[in-house]
C-alpha positions, 0 to 999 in steps of 0.5 A, spaced: 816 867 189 822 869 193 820 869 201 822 875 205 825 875 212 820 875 217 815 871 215 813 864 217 818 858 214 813 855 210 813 848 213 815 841 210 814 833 212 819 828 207 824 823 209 832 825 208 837 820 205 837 817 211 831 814 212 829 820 218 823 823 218 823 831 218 818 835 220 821 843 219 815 844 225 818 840 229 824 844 229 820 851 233 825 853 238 832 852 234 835 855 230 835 852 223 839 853 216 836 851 210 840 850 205 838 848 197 844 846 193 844 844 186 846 836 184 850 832 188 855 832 182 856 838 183 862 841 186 860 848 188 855 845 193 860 839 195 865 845 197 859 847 201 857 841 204 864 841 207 864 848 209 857 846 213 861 840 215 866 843 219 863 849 222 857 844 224 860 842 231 861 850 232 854 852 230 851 845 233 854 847 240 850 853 239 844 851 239 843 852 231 840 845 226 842 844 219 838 842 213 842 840 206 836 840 200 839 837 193 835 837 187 837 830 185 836 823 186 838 819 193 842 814 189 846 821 186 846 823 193 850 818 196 855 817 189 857 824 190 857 827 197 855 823 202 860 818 199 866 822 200 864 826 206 861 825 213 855 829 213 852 830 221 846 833 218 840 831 214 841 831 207 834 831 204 833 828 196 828 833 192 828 831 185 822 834 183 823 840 186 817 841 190 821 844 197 825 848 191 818 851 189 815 852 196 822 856 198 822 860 191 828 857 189 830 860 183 832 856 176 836 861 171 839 859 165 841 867 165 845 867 172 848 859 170 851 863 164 853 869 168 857 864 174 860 860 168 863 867 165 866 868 172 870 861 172 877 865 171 876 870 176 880 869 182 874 868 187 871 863 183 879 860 181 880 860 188 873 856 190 874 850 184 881 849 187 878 848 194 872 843 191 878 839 188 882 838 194 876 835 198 875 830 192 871 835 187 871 837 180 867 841 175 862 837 173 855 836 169 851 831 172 847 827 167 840 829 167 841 835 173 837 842 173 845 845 170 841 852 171 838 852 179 841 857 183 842 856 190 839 858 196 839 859 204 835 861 210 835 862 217 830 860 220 829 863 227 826 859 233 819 861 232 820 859 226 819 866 221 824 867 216 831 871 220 835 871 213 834 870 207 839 868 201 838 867 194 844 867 189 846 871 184 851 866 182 853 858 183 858 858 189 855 863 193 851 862 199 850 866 206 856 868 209 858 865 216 859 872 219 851 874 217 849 867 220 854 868 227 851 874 227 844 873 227 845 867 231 847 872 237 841 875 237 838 869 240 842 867 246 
């Protein structure tokens, strides 16, 4: 079941990749973007992951906290993204999906079929050529879930969902601009 903004995130203790304890409670009074992404072979993700990267010193300063989830393994994790990028945030490894099922992050063969009809759009032509030039390509990773659809949110300070994203499509995710702005509300 999708969650919707205002309530309570539900709370999670794992380790990331490594090998730090995260507590999502431990994080009540900041800003957190939860971010679930697909696999770490895949290239849509690593291009977000970069995107993360580079804002992060901005939205850090900020006051805001970043927590990256994979549906995959740690040993693929660090094959595939933290070997090619610098990664300041935690990276949580969660291949059974349970965090996944706790945000009501969705799997879809139907929205998977929908995103690689785009692929030769101009939006989508664009992202590909920007995941290639960090080191990325379209790619299958051998037993991923090749149909989990990414998902976002913004968790406030008090804990309570701010802004809640799921996509529609692989690629997409929520915008800088809606997390600025939710940001500045809590000045």
């Amino acid at each position: 079941m999708k969650l919707e903004i205002g309530v309570v995130a539900p709370p999670f203790e794992v380790d990331d990749i490594f090998g730090g304890h995260i507590d999502l409670r431990a994080y009540k009074g900041k800003s957190v973007l939860l971010s679930f992404l697909r696999n770490g072979g895949c290239a849509m993700c690593n291009l977000r992951v970069h995107q993360l990267i580079m804002r992060y010193p901005e939205f850090h300063a900020r006051g805001l906290e970043m927590l990256a989830v994979f549906e995959s393994p740690v040993t693929s994790i660090k094959q595939y993204v933290v070997s090619k990028q610098d990664v300041p945030f935690p990276i949580i490894a969660d291949p059974s999906a349970a965090l996944y099922d706790l945000y009501g992050v969705e799997v879809s063969q139907e929205k998977t079929q929908a995103s690689v009809a785009r692929v030769d759009t101009p939006e989508m032509q664009q992202r590909i050529q920007a995941a290639a030039s960090i080191g990325y390509q379209l790619m299958h990773e051998e037993g991923a879930n090749f149909n989990r659809i990414p998902a976002d949110f913004l968790i406030g300070p008090d804990q309570h969902i701010q802004l809640a994203f799921y996509s529609d499509f692989i690629g997409e995710h929520l915008s800088f601009a809606e997390i600025e702005g939710a940001l500045s509300i809590h000045k």
